[in-house]
C-alpha positions as CSV (number, residue, x, y, z in Angstrom):
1,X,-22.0,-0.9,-94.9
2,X,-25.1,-2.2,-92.9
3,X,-24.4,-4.7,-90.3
4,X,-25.9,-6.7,-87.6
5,X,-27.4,-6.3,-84.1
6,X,-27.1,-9.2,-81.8
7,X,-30.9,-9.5,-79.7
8,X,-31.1,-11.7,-76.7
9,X,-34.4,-13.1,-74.9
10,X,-34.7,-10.3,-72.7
11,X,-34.7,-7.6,-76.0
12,X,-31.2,-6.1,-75.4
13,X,-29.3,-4.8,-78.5
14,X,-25.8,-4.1,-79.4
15,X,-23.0,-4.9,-82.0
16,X,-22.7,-8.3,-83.2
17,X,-19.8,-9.9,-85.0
18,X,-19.6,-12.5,-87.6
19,X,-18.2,-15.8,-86.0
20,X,-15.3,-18.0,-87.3
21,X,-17.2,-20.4,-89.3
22,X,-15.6,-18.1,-93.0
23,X,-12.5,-17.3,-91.5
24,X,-9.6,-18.4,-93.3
25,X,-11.7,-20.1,-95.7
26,X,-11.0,-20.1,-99.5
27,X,-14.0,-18.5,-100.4
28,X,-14.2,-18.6,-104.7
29,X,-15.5,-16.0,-106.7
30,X,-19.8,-15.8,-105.9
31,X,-19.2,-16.3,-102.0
32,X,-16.5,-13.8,-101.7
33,X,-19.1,-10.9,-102.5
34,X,-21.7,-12.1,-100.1
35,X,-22.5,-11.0,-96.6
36,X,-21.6,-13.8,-94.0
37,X,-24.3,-14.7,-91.2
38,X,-22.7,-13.9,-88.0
39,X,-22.2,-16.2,-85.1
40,X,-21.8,-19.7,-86.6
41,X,-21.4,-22.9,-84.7
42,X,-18.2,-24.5,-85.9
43,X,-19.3,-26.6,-89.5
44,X,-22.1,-23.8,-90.5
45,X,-22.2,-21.5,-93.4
46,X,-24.2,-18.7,-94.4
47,X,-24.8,-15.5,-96.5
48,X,-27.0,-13.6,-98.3
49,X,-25.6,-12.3,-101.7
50,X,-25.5,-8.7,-102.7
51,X,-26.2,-6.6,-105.6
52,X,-22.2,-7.3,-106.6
53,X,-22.6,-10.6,-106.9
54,X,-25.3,-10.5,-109.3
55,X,-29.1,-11.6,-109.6
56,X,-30.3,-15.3,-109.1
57,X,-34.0,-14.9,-110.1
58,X,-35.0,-17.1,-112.8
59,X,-38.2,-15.2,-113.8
60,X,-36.6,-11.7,-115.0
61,X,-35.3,-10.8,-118.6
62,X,-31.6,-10.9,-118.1
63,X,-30.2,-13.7,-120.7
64,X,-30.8,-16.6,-118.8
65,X,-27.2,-18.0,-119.5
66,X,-25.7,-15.0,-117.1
67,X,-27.8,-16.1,-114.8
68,X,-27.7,-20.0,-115.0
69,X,-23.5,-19.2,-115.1
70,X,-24.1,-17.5,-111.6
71,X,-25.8,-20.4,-110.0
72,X,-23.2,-22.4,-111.6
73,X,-20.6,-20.3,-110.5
74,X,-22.5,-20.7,-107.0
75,X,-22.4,-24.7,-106.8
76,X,-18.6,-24.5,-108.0
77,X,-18.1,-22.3,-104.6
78,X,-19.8,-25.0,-102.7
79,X,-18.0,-27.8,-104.0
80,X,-14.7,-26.3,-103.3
81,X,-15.7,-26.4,-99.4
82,X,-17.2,-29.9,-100.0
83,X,-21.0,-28.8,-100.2
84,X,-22.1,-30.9,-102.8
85,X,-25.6,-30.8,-102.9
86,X,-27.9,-27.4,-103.3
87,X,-31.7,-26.9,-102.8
88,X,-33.7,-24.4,-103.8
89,X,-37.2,-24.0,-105.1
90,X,-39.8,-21.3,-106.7
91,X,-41.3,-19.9,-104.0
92,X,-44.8,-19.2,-103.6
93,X,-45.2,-17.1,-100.3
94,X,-46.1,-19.7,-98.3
95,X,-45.6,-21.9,-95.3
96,X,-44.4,-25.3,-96.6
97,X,-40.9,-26.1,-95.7
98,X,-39.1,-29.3,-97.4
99,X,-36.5,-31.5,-95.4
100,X,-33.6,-32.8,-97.3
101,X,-31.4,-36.1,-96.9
102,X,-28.5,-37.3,-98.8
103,X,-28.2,-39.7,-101.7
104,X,-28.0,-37.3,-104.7
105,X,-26.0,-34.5,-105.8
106,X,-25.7,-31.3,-107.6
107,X,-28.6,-28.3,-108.0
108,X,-32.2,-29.5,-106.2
109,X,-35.0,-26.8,-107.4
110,X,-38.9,-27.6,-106.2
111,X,-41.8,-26.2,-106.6
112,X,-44.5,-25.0,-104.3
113,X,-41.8,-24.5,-101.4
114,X,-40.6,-21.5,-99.4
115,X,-37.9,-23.0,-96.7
116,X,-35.3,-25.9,-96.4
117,X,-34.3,-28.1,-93.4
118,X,-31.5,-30.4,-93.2
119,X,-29.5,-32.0,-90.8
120,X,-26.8,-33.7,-93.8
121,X,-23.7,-32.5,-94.0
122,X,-22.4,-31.2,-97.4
123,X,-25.7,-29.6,-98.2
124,X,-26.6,-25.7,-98.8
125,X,-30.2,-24.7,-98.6
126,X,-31.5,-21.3,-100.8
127,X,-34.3,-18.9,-100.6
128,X,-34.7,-15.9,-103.4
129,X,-35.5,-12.5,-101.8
130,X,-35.7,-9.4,-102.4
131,X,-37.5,-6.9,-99.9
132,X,-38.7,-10.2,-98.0
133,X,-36.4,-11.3,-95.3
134,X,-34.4,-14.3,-95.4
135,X,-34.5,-16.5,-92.1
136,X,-31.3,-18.5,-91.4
137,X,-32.1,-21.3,-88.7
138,X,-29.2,-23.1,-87.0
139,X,-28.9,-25.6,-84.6
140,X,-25.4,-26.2,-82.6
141,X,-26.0,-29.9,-83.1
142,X,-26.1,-30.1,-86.6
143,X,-29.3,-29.1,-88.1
144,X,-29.8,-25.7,-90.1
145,X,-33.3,-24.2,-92.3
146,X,-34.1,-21.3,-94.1
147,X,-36.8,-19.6,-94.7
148,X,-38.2,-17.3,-97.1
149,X,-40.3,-14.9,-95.1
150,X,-42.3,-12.0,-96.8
151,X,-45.7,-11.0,-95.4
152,X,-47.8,-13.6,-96.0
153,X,-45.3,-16.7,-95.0
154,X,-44.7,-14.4,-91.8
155,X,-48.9,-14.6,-91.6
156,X,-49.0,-18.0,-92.3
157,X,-46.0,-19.1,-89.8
158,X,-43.8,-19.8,-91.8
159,X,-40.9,-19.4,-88.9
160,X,-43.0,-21.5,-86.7
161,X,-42.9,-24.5,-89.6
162,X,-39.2,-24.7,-89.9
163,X,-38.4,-24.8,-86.0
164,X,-41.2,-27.4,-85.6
165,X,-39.5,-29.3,-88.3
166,X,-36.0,-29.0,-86.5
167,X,-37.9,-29.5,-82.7
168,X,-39.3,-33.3,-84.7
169,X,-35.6,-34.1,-84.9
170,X,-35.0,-33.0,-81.5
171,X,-33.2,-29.6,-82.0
172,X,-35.6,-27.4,-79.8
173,X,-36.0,-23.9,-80.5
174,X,-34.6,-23.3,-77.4
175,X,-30.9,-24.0,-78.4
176,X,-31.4,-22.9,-82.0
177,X,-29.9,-19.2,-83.1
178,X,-32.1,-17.3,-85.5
179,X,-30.7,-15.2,-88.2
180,X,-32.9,-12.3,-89.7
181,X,-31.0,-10.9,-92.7
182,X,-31.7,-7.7,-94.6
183,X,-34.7,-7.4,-96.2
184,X,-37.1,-4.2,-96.4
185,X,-37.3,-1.8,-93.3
186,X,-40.4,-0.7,-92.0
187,X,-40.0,2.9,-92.7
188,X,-40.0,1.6,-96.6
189,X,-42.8,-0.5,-96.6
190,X,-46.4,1.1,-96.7
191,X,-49.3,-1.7,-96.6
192,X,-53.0,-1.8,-96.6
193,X,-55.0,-2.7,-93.5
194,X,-55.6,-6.0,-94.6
195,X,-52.3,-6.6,-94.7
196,X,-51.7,-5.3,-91.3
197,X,-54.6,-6.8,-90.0
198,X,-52.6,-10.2,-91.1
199,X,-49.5,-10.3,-90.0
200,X,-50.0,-8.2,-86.5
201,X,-53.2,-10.2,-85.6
202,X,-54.5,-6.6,-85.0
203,X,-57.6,-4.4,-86.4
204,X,-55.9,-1.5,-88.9
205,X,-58.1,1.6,-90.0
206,X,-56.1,2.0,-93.1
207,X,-52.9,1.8,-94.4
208,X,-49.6,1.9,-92.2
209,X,-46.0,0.8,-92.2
210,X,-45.1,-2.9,-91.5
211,X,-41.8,-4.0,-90.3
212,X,-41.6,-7.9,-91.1
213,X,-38.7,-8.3,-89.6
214,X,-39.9,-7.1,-85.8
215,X,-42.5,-9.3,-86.3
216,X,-40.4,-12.3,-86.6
217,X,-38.3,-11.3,-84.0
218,X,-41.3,-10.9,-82.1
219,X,-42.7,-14.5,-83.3
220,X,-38.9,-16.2,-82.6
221,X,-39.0,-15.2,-79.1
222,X,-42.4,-16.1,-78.2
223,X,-41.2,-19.7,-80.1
224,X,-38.9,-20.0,-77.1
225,X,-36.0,-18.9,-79.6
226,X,-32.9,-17.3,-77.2
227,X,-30.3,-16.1,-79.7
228,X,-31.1,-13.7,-82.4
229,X,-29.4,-11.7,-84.8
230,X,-31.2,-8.9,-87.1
231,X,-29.4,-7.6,-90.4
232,X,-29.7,-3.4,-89.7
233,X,-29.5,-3.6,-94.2
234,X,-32.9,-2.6,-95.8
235,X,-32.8,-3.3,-99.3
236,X,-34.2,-0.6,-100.4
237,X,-32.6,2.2,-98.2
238,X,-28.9,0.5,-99.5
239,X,-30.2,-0.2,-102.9
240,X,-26.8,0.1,-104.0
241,X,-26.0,-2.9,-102.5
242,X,-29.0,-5.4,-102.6
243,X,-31.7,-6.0,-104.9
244,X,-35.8,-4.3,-103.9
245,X,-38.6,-4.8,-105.3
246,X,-40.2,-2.0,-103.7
247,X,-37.8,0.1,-105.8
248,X,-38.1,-1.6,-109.1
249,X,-35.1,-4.0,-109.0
250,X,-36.3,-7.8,-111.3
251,X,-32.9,-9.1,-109.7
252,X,-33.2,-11.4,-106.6
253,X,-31.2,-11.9,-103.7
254,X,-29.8,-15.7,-102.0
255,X,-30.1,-16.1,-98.4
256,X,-27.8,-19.2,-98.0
257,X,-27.3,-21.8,-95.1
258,X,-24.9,-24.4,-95.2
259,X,-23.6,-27.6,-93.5
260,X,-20.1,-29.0,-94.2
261,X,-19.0,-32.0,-94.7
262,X,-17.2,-34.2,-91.6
């Protein structure tokens, strides 16, 4: 099973393990098959689904009651720990990240949008992925994002936009711990040069191999961000146990953040 490598400022690697934020905790029948983010502050939550649990795109042809009754399966999970509010959105490869207060309830879903910020507890924050990596932001003092980072949000900044929206509530990036879950290795993904060219910054004579994920670690450090965690799952070397679109998969992976409730 693919796990996690723990990567400090200085670049050192080695085995990390998942903190007690899940431990003990009656996990119900969607977030029992999911991967926990390792590492938690005490009152943070996090995951990415799996293949197991089952797809939670909304724009393949699987009967879209199975897969409404997942998301609803999903919120019922939350609810149990006290999470009662859920945002999400279709995703457009961007940069924009949306900030999230209380006063409602239930499944949020917006448009244009590719991360989540909020510092209220009781709410989860979703991105869909599946090759693209899925960026869990957490602050010890309360404040957690993700971030839906495939090439071009990666270009764009998108991992810069979601810390400056934590550093404008005064959680620097400094203190923050970075989460870079499984997505698409670089030994997987063959690119063009223009799509090189974008996200390294660099000139590219043709086509090459782009890992996304050592270029956000790259951008998280030079963001002054000290404690970083990288997934070691590619989803489409362990097909078996996420969802690629590289490979052909129409299913869609969570990456999932959440803060409990006081």
């Amino acid at each position: 099973m693919p796990g996690n490598a723990a990567v400090n400022a200085a670049g050192n690697a080695g085995n990390a393990t998942g903190g007690p934020a899940t431990t003990g905790l009656p996990l119900g029948p969607v977030l029992s098959l999911c991967e926990p983010v390792p590492d938690l502050p005490e009152g943070v939550l996090g995951w990415t689904t799996t293949r197991a649990a089952g797809s939670f795109g909304l724009s393949s042809n699987e009967p879209v009651a199975e897969v409404m009754a997942r998301w609803d399966a999903l919120q019922a999970d939350f609810q149990a720990l006290g999470i009662e509010r859920l945002a999400s959105a279709h995703q457009v490869h961007g940069a924009e990240v949306a900030s999230h207060g209380g006063g409602w309830r239930g499944w949020l879903r917006l448009r244009g949008v590719d991360g989540h910020v909020t510092t209220t507890p009781g709410t989860a924050l979703a991105v869909t992925v599946a090759d693209c990596t899925p960026v869990v932001v957490v602050h010890p003092g309360g404040a957690v994002a993700v971030l839906h980072a495939g090439w071009r949000g990666t270009a764009a900044g998108i991992l810069r936009v979601g810390l400056a929206e934590l550093a404008q509530r005064g959680f620097a990036a400094a203190d923050c711990r970075v989460h870079l879950g499984p997505s698409i290795c670089g030994r997987c993904y063959e690119v063009g040069p223009e799509v090189l060219e974008a996200v390294t910054g660099r000139p590219a004579a043709g086509k090459g191999c782009l890992d996304v994920r050592a270029t956000l670690l790259e951008q998280a450090r030079a963001l002054g961000v000290r404690a970083i965690t990288v997934d070691e799952g590619c989803t489409r070397c362990h097909q078996a146990r996420y969802f690629s679109h590289r490979g052909g998969d129409a299913g869609r992976l969570l990456g999932l953040v959440a803060l409990r409730s006081a």
